[in-house]
Each structure stands twice: as C-alpha cells, then as structure tokens.
C-alpha positions, 0 to 999 in steps of 0.5 A: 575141093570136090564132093569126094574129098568133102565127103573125106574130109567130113567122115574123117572129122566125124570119125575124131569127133566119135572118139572124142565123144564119150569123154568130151568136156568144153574146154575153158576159153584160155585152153580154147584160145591156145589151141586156135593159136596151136593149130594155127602155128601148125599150119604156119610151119606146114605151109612154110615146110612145103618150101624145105629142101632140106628137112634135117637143116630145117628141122635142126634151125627150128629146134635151136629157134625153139629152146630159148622160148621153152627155158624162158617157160621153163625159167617163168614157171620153175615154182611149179617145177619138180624134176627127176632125172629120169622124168628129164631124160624121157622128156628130151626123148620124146620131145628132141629125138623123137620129135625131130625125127618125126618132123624130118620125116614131115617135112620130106615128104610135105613138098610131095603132098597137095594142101588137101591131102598134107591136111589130110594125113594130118587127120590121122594123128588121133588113130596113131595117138591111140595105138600108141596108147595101145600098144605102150601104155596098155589102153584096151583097144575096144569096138568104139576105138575101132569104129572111129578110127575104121571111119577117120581111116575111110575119110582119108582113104577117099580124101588120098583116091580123089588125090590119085584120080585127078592126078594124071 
C-alpha cells in the first residue's frame, strides 16, 4: 500500500465516519457481532468472485445456495412475520432482481479490479445509498451529505490515480 492510497483509504473512511457522525449510536455487541460476520462474508464472496468467469452462472448458484437459509429464517421467525403482497412483491425486487443485477455486474468487472482498488469502489456504497435516499425516498440532500460524500469521492479518486499511475 503506498501513502497515496493510505491517504485514500483514510479520507474515504473519514468521509463515512462524517456522514455517520451526527446520528452515530454504538451498536449492541450481538448487532456488532453480525456485522463483523457481515463484512467478513462479504470479503469471502469478493475474494472467491475474482475467480468467476461467468457471473450470471455465479450469481444464479449463490442465489439458489441462498433460499434454503432464508426459508429457514423465515420458517424460525414466521411469528413475527406479517406480510402483504405488496410488501412481498417489493421484497423479491430489490432482494432477487435488483440484488442479482448488481452482483452480476460486480462479479464482471471484480476480476478486472486490484484487491485495493475492489475494496475501494466498495467505499462508495454510503454516497450511492444516500442518493438513493435522495432521489427515491425524498431525503434533503444537504451541506453535511455533500461534504462527506465530496471527501469519500476525493479518497477513492486518489486510492483509483495511485491504481492508474503504477499501472504501466
């Protein structure tokens, strides 16, 4: 790692930790717990997507690997369950199509990517969340959203030039 990248790398997670800050609350240790479990699978299915030649096929096997797990959450928690179709039907989009589409998309471009640079891009989730929020739920998109995602945008944009410059 070279001192642009660590420079990249920190401003990026400064720029999170600025837009976490004004509501940040310590989670309880059991939410803490999953997720360190959450991000380490993550990087488990990252590492293990740098070998995919076909993210379709890859994407589909996860998926199919996925459902049992989830109808047995589903199945152990079903009396706190209450569901209406269209809760239902919005839950299969954004959790099958919407999902699937965006890890087929990761999983092609993830053999093109460095290790730093994968983890990187990874760090732009927070700004793309928030302009989801601005754009489909009508969160006002103010100076402190701005400013963080302008420093998290800064990071990654010296984390992707120190990529460029050692590339020959």
């Amino acid at each position: 790692m070279t001192v642009l990248k660590a420079t990249g790398v920190a401003m990026a997670v400064a720029g999170i930790g600025i837009l976490l800050f004004p509501t940040a609350r310590a989670p309880s240790p059991s939410a803490a717990l999953l997720m360190v479990i959450s991000g380490a699978a993550w990087a488990a299915y990252c590492i293990t997507g740098k070998k995919v030649r076909h993210a379709t096929a890859a994407t589909a096997g996860n998926f199919l690997m996925a459902a049992p797990l989830a109808a047995l959450f589903m199945l152990l928690n079903r009396h706190d369950a209450h569901a209406e179709s269209a809760g239902i039907l919005l839950a299969l989009t954004s959790g099958a199509i919407t999902s699937a589409l965006a890890y087929v998309v990761w999983y092609s471009v993830l053999p093109g990517l460095s290790s730093t640079m994968a983890s990187a891009v990874q760090l732009s989730v927070p700004c793309l969340a928030v302009l989801g929020g601005v754009m489909f739920m009508g969160e006002t998109l103010d100076l402190h959203i701005i400013v963080s995602a302008v420093i998290i945008l800064a990071g990654i944009g010296l984390i992707s030039g120190a990529e460029k410059s050692r590339s020959p």
